[in-house]
N, C-alpha and C positions, 0 to 999 in steps of 0.2 A: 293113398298116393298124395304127393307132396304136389301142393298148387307151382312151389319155385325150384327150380333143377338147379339154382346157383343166383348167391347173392354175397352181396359186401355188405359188410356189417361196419360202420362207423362208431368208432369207440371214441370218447372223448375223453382227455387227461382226469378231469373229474372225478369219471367212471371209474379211474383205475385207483382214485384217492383216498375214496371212501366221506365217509362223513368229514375228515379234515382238510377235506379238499388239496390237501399239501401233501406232494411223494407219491410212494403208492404203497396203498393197503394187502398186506398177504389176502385178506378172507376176501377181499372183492375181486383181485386179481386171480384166485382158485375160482371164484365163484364164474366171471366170466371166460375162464378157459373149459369150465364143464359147457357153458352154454353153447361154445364155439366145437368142443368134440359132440355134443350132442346133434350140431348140424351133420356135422361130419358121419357120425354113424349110422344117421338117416339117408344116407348117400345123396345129401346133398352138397355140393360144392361150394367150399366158402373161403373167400380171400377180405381181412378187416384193414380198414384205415385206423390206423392209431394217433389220437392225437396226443398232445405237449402240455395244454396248457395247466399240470400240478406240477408243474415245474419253473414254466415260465410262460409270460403272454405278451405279445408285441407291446400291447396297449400298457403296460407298465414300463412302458421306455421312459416319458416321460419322469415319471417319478425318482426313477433311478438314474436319470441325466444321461441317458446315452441315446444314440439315432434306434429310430425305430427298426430299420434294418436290421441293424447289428442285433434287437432283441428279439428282433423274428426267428434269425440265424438262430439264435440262442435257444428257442423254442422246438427249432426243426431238430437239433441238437437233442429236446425230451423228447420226442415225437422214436425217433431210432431207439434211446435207453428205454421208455417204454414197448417197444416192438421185442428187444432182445429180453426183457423181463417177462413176456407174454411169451415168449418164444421156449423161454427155458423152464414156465411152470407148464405150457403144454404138452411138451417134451417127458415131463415127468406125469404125465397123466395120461398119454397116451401113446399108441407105437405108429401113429399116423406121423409121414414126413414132413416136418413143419421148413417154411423158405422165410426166411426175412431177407423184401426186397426194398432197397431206399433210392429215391430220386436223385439224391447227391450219391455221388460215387466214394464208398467206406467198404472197398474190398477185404480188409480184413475179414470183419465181420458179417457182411452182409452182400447179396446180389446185387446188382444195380438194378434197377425196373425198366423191362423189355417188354412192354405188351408181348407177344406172340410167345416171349417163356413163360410169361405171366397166367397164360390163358394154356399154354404143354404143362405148368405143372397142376393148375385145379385139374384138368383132364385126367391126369395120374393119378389123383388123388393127396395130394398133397393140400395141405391149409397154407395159406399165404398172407406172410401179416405186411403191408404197405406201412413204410415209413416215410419220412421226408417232407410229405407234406409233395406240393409239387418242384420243392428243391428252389423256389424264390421268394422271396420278403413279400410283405403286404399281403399276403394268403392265407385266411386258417383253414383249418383241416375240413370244414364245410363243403368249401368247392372243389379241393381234389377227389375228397368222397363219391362226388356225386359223378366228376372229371373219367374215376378208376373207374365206377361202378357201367358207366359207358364202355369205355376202352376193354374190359372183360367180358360187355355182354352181358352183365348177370340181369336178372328177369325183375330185381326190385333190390332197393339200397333200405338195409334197415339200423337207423339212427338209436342208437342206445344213450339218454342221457340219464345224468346223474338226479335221483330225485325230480322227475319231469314227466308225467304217464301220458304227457300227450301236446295236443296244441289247445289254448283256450283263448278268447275271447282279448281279456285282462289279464293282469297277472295275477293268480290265486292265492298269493302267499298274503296281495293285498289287500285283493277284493274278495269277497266271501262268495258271491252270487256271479260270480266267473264261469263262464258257459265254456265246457271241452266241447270241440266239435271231433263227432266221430271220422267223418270225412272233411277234407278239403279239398280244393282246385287251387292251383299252382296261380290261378289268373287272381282269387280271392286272395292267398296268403301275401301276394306282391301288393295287390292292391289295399291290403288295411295294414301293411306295415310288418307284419307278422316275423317275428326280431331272433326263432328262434334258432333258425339257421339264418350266412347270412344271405342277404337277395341275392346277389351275382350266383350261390348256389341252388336257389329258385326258380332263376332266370334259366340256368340251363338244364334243368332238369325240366322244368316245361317246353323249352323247345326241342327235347329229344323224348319226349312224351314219359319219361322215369317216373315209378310206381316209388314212392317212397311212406316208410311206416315210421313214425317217431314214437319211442317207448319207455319208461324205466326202466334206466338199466340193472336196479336193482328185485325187479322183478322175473323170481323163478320161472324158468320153460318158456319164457316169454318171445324168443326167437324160435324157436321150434314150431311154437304154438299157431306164430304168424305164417311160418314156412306151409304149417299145414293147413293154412285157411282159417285160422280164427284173426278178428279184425280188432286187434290189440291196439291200445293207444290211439292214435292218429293216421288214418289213410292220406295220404296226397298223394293225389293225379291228377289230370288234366282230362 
């Protein structure tokens, strides 16, 4: 028996990019649709936040001379083309009904995002990929993650990042002798700074008590694995 009856899984642009961090990768974009029907066939319920940033990032506004705004838009923009990309390799891997719902309103392609459909179609059984981000500037996919993962109810938010198995101390790429901590508390992550989501995503997942696992996302079974009780990557809670 599964410890989480339903969780959102936050994917970040990265995830979908593969090692060149730029577009998105075929084998990482198969790789993480097997992970997402793997929830699925375990009957657990699962709806991902898709983020933008192999495409574009606010934070490169400057560089390219334009308002930050307009590069966020830009980014909410990948955030949808990675949802309909995700949408169409799951499609082809499984006969589970896939929704792409996005916080801007783009009825051709996609729902808009109603919590109370949102929450009829995991019920059915349907996967649900969140796009948009929460459809305004100055926001990365951080804190709608944590935003969605409230508003569905699910029982834990699990963080897939690219090359990241967890939370550490330092940064390990720099420091050798960099300490992963198995667990954390949401009061300790705010409190030392801890960069890897951002704080305002923090902020609320501690004051709505959110179980959150941060993982490699290119690490096989690695959601499943967490769904059934093994204590993969990084625990945060409060």
């Amino acid at each position: 028996m599964t410890r989480y009856k339903r969780v959102v899984v936050k994917l970040s642009g990265e995830a979908l990019a593969g090692e060149s961090g730029w577009g998105v990768s075929q084998e990482e974009l198969q790789q993480l649709a097997d992970e997402i029907i793997a929830l699925h066939d375990a009957n657990i319920q699962v709806a991902a936040v898709v983020g933008g940033g192999n495409y574009f990032r606010g934070r490169m506004a400057a560089s390219w001379g334009i308002p930050r705004a307009e590069a966020d838009n830009i980014g909410i923009l990948g955030t949808v083309m990675n949802a309909l990309m995700l949408r169409g390799t799951l499609t082809a891997r499984t006969n589970a009904d896939i929704r792409v719902m996005t916080a801007i309103p783009i009825q051709s392609v996609a729902e808009p995002f109603i919590r109370l459909r949102a929450v009829r179609h995991l019920d059915h059984g349907c996967i649900v990929l969140l796009a948009g981000g929460i459809g305004q500037p100055y926001v990365t996919t951080d804190y709608p993650s944590v935003q969605r993962a409230l508003e569905l109810e699910a029982d834990a938010l699990l963080v897939a990042k690219r090359g990241v198995d967890g939370v550490y101390d330092r940064d390990p790429n720099e420091h050798e002798d960099a300490t992963k901590y198995e667990t954390l508390s949401y009061t300790e992550a705010i409190g030392r700074g801890i960069s890897i989501m951002d704080r305002s995503a923090f902020v609320l997942a501690y004051e709505q008590n959110l179980t959150m696992h941060i993982f490699d996302a290119t690490l096989r079974g690695a959601m499943l694995a967490v769904c059934n009780g093994d204590d993969i990557g990084t625990t945060v809670r409060e």
